[in-house]
C-alpha positions in Angstrom: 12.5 23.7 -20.4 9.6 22.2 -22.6 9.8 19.2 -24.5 8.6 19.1 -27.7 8.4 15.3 -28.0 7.8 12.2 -26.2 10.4 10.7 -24.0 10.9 7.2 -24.0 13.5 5.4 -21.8 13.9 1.2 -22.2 16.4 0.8 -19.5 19.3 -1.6 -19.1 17.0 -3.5 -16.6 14.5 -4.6 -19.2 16.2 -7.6 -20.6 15.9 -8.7 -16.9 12.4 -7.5 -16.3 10.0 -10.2 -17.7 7.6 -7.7 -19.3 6.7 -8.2 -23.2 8.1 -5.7 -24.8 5.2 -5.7 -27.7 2.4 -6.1 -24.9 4.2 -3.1 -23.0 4.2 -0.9 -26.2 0.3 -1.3 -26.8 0.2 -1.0 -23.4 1.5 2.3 -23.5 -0.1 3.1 -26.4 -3.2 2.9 -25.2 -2.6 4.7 -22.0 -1.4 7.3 -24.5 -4.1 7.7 -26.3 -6.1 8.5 -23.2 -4.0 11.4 -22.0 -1.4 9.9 -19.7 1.6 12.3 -19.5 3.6 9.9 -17.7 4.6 6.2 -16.9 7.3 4.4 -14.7 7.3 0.5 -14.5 9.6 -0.4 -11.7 10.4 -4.0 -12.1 12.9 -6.4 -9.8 14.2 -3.1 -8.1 14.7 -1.7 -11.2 13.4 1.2 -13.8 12.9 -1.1 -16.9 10.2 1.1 -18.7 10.2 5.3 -18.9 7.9 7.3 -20.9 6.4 11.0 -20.9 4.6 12.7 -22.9 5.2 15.9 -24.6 6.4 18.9 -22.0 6.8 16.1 -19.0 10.1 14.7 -18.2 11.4 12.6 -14.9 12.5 15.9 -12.9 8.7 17.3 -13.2 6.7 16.9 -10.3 3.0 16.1 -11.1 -0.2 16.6 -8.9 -1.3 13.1 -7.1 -4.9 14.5 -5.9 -6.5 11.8 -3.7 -3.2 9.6 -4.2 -2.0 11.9 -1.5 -4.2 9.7 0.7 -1.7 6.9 0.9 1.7 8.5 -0.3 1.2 11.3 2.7 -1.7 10.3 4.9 -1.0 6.6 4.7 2.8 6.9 5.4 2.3 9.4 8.2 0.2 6.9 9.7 3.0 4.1 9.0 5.4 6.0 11.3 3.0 7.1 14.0 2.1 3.2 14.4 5.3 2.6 13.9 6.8 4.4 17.0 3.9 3.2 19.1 1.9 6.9 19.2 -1.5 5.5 17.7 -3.4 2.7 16.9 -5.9 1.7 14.3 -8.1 0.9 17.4 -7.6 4.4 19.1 -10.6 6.2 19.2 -9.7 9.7 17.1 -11.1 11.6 20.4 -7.9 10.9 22.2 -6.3 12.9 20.2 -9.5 15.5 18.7 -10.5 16.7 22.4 -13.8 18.8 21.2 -15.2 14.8 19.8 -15.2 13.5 23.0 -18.7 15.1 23.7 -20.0 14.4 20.4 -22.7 11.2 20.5 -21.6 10.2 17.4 -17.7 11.9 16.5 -16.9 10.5 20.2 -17.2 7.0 18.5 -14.8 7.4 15.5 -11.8 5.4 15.5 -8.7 5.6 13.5 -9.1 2.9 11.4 -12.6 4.4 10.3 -10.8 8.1 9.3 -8.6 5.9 7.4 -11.1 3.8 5.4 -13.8 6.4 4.9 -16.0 4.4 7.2 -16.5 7.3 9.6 -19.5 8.5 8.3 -18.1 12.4 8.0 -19.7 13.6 5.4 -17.6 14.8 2.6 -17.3 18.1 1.0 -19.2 17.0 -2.5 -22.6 18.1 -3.5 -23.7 16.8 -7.0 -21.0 17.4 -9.2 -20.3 20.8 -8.6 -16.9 22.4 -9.0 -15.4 23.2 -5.8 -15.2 26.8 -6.3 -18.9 26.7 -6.7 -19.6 25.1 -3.6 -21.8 26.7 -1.3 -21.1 27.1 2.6 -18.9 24.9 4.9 -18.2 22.4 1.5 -17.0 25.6 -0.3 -14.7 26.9 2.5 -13.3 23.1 2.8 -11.5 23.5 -0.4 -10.9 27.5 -0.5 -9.2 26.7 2.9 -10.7 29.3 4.7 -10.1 30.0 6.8 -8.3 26.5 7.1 -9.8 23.0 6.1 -9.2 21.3 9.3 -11.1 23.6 11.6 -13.8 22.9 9.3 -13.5 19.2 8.9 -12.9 19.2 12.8 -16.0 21.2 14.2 -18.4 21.5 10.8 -18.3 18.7 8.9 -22.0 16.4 10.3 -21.4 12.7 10.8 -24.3 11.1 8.4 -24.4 7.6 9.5 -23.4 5.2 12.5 -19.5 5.0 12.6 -17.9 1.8 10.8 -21.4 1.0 9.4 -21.2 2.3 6.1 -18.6 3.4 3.3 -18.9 6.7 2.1 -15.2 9.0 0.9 -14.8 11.7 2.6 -12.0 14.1 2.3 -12.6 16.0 5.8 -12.3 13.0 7.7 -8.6 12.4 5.9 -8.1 15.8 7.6 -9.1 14.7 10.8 -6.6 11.4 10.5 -3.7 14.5 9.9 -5.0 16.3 13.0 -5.3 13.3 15.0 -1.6 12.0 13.4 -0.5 15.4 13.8 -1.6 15.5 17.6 0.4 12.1 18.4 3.7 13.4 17.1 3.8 15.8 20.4 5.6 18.5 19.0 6.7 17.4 15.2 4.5 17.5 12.2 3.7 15.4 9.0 6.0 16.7 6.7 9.2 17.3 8.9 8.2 13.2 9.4 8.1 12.3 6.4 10.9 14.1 5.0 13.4 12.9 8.2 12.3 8.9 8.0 10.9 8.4 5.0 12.0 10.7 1.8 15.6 11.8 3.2 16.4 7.8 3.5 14.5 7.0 0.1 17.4 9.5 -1.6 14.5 11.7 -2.9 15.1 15.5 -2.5 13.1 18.2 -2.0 12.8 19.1 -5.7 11.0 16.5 -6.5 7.8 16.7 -4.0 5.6 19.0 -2.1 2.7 18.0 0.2 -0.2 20.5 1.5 -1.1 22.6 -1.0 3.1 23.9 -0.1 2.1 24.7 3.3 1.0 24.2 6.8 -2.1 25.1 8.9 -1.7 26.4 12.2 -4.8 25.0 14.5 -4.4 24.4 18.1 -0.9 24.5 18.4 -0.6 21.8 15.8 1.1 22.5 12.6 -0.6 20.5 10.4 -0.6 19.8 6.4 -3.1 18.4 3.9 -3.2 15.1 3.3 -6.4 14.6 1.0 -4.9 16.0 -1.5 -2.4 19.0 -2.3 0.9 16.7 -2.7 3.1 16.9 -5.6 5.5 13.9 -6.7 7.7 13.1 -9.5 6.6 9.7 -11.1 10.0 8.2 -9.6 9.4 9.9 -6.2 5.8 8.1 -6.0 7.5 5.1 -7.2 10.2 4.7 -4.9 7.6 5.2 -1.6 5.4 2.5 -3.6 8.4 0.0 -3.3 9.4 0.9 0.3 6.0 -0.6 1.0 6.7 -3.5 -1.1 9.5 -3.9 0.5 7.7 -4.3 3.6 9.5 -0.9 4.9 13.2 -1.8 4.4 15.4 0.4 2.0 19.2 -1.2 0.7 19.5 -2.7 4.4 17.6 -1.0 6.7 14.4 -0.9 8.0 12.8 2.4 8.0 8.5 1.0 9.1 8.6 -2.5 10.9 7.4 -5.1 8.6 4.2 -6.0 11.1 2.9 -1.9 10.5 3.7 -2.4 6.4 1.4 -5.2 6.7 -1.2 -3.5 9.1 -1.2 -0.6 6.6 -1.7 -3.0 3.1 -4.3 -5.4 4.9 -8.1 -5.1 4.3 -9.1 -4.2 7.3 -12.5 -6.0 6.8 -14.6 -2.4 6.8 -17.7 -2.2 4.6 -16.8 -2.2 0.9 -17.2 1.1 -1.5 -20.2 0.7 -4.0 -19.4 -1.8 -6.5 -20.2 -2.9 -9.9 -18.7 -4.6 -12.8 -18.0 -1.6 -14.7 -16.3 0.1 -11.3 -14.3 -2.3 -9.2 -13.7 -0.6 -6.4 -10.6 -2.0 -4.1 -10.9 -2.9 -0.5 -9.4 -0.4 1.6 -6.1 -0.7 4.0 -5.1 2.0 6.4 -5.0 4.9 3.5 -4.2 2.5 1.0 -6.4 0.2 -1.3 -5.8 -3.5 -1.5 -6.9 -6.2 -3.7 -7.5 -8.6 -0.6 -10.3 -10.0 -1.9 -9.7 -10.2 -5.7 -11.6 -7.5 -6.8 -9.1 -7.6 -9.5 -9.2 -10.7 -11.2 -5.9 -10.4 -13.3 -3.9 -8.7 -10.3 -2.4 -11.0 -7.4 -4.3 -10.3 -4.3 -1.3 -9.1 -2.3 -1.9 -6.0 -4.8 -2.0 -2.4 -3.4 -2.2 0.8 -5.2 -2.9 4.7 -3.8 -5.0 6.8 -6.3 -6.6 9.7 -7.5 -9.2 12.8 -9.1 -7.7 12.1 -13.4 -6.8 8.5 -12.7 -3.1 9.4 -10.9 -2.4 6.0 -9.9 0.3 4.0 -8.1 -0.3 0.5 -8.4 2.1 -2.3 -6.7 2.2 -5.9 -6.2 4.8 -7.7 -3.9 4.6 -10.9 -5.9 5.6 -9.7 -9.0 7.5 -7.3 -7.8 6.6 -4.9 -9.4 5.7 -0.4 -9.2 3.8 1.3 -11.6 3.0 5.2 -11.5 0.5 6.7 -14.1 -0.2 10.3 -14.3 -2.5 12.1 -16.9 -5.8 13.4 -17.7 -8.8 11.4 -16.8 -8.3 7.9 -18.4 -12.6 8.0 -18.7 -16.2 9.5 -18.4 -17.9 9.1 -15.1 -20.5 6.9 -16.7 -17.6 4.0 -16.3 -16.5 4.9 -13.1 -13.8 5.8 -11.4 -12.2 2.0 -11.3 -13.2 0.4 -14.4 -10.6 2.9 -16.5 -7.9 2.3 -13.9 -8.5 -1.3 -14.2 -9.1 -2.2 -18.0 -6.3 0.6 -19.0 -3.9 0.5 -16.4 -3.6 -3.0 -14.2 -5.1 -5.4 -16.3 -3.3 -5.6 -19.9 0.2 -4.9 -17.7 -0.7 -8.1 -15.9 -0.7 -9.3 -19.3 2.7 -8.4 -20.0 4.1 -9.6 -17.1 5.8 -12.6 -18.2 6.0 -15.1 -15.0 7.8 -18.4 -15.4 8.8 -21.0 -13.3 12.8 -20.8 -12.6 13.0 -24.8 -13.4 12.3 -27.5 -16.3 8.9 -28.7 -16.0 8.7 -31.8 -14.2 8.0 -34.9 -16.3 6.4 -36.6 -12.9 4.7 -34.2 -11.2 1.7 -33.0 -13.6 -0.3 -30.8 -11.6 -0.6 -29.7 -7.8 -3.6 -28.8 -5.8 -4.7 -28.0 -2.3 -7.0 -30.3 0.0 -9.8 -29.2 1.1 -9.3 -28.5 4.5 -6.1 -26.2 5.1 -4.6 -26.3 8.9 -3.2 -23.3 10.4 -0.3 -24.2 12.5 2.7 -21.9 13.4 1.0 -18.7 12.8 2.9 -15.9 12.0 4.9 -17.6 9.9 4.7 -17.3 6.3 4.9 -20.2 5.0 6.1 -23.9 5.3 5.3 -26.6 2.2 5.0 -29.8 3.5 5.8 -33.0 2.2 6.3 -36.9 2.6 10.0 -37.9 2.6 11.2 -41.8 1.3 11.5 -42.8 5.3 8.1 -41.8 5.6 8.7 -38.9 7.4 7.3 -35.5 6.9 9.8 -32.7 6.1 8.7 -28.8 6.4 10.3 -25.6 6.2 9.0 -22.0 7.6 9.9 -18.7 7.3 9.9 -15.4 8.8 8.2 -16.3 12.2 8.6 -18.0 15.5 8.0 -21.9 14.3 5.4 -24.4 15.7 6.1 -22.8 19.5 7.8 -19.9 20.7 11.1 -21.9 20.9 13.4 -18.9 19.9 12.6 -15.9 22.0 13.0 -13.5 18.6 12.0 -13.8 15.2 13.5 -17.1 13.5 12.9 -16.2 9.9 13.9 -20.0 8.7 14.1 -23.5 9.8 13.1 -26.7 9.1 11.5 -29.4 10.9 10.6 -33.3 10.6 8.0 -35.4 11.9 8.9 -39.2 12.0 5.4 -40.0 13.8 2.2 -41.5 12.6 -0.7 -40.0 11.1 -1.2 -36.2 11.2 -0.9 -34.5 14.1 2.2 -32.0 15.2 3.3 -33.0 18.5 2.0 -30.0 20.4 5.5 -29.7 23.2 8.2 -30.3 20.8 10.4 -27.2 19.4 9.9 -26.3 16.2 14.0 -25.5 16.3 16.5 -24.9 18.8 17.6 -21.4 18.4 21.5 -22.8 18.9 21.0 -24.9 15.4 18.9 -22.6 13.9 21.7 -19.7 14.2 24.4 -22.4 13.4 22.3 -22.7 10.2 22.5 -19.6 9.3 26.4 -19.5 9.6 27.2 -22.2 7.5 27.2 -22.5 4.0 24.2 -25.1 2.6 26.4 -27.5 1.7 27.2 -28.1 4.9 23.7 -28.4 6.2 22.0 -31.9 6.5 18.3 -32.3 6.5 17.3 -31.1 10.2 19.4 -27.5 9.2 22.1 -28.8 11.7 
């Protein structure tokens, strides 16, 4: 069926949502404007805003490009970590046998395939179409007679693994061989499908990954995941917010929360070329991340996967918020690839994201700043604010971690703690909380609950 106009859809969830509804529209106007076909704002675990253009509609799957990178070889590589078969630290060899003689291929890791640090070259050459492309580039994206084998055995290594940043599509293939290899038996798709897609509620209608089919090379069965994929803005959205949701979905956890964190942290490679008019992201494992505040007006626990016309999926855990933008290119590559993504797409949305505190404004308490020196103590937890009680003692909370010392033998995920001491040292032998209160605690309702959680 085409659709002769727009669609728009302000959900029931708006009202909650905290966006401005006169920011959103020029917001979407603009985006407009600039060929976007589709938009999704996912806000508080909600759809609050909806809109396609002419001919789109939510049950149309549209082509991600490079965004495959994250929504297929990202999450492949979630669930491979996840169930212990490989490791960002793994060299790529244990899992490519004809590397392991290579001077240079022999010292590719994981983590490198994943954040274009390997030094593979790509499958570029000056702006020419792929069609066009002449020898071993050409056949990359023709498939002939498959992509990996090429990637695998032709593709040259132009620098010193992990010492520059350069994209390369062939050594995303090589990440899907190497994943592919781990599984023992399975392959990327029937994975993703089974522990990821299936449990997310989205059916088959409304993706494809791998160019709609599968490679056989060495016994593997193995599926693009450069590029290829085809997602429905919700579909995109909804793997965005498992991530965001550090990998649990309505109750259950489908990625450990330590390999969602592995896979949205910088993982302190060298950087893509930068400039002001092309802010290029830091990279996770498949994933980009504004770790570093590349993005000014995003939080810096942003992530986003994107791609070749600006298909973007953008996310940020503190805001809770999902956006998916699909279209024509957003700009000329005079600007960049990042700069339209940025001033069209994340920045004026930041600027209709109302945030407000959930309290009056103090009338004591005027402003609040850090000291200088910050101590790290109890790490792994997340966080515990500190402050001076009327008995002069100093009252802290934590969360999601194992306290001050490894008092409870699993995860505590809250407590509190006092120090009646003087000056500022933590005594070093006493528990940060008894496992026996601390699950005691968690039984009772807060009322009942005096200041030491007991």
């Amino acid at each position: 069926m085409r659709l002769s106009a727009a669609i728009l859809f302000i959900t029931s969830a708006f009202a909650q949502s905290g966006l401005d509804p006169a920011k959103l529209e020029s917001w979407r106007a603009a985006l407009a404007a600039h060929g976007t076909t589709s938009l999704v704002v996912v806000r508080r675990g909600e759809i609050a805003f909806e809109w396609y253009a002419p001919g789109w509609n939510a049950d149309r799957q549209h082509g991600t490009a490079s965004m495959a990178k994250a929504l297929v070889g990202g999450m492949s590589l979630a669930l491979a970590m996840d169930d212990g078969r490989i490791s960002p630290n793994d060299l790529a060899s244990k899992f490519i046998p004809s590397w392991r003689a290579d001077p240079l291929k022999s010292k590719i890791t994981i983590r490198q395939l994943a954040t274009h640090t390997s030094g593979i070259s790509d499958a570029e050459q000056d702006g020419i179409a792929h069609d066009r492309l002449p020898g071993w580039k050409g056949d990359f994206w023709k498939r002939t007679p498959d992509p990996f084998s090429i990637a695998i055995h032709q593709a040259p290594v132009l620098f010193e693994p992990g010492m520059q940043n350069a994209y390369s599509n062939p050594g995303m293939a090589a990440l899907s061989y190497a994943i592919t290899a781990s599984l023992k038996g399975s392959d990327v798709r029937t994975l993703l499908k089974e522990r990821v897609l299936d449990p997310l509620g989205i059916p088959e209608r409304d993706w494809s990954i791998g160019y709609g089919r599968a490679y056989e090379v060495d016994g593997l069965q193995l599926y693009a995941n450069w590029g290829g994929a085809s997602f429905t803005p919700r579909a995109a959205a909804r793997v965005a917010q498992l991530m965001m949701l550090q990998g649990r979905w309505r109750g259950r956890e489908l990625i450990r929360r330590d390999v969602v964190k592995k896979i949205l942290t910088d993982q302190g490679m060298p950087r893509p070329a930068r400039s002001a008019t092309d802010p290029a992201p830091a990279s996770g494992l498949a994933w980009y991340t504004n770790a570093d505040g590349i993005w000014p007006a995003a939080p810096r626990d942003a992530f986003a996967g994107a791609g070749a016309s600006h298909q973007v999926v953008f996310g940020s855990p503190s805001l809770d918020l999902i956006v998916v933008r699909n279209g024509d290119s957003l700009g000329g590559a005079a600007s960049g690839f990042w700069g339209p993504v940025y001033d069209l797409v994340i920045k004026p949305l930041m600027d209709a994201v109302a945030v407000s505190a959930p309290y009056p404004t103090s009338r004591a308490i005027r402003a609040a700043s850090f000291g200088k020196e910050i101590r790290r103590i109890a790490i792994d937890s997340d966080n515990w604010p500190l402050t001076w009680g009327a008995d002069d003692a100093q009252y802290t909370s934590y969360g999601d971690g194992y306290g001050f010392r490894a008092a409870c033998r699993e995860e505590a995920r809250d407590g509190l703690r006092t120090h009646h001491g003087r000056g500022l040292r933590f005594p070093r032998r006493q528990p940060a909380l008894r496992c026996r209160a601390h699950r005691r605690r968690r039984r009772e309702p807060e009322g009942q609950r005096d200041s030491h959680g007991r």
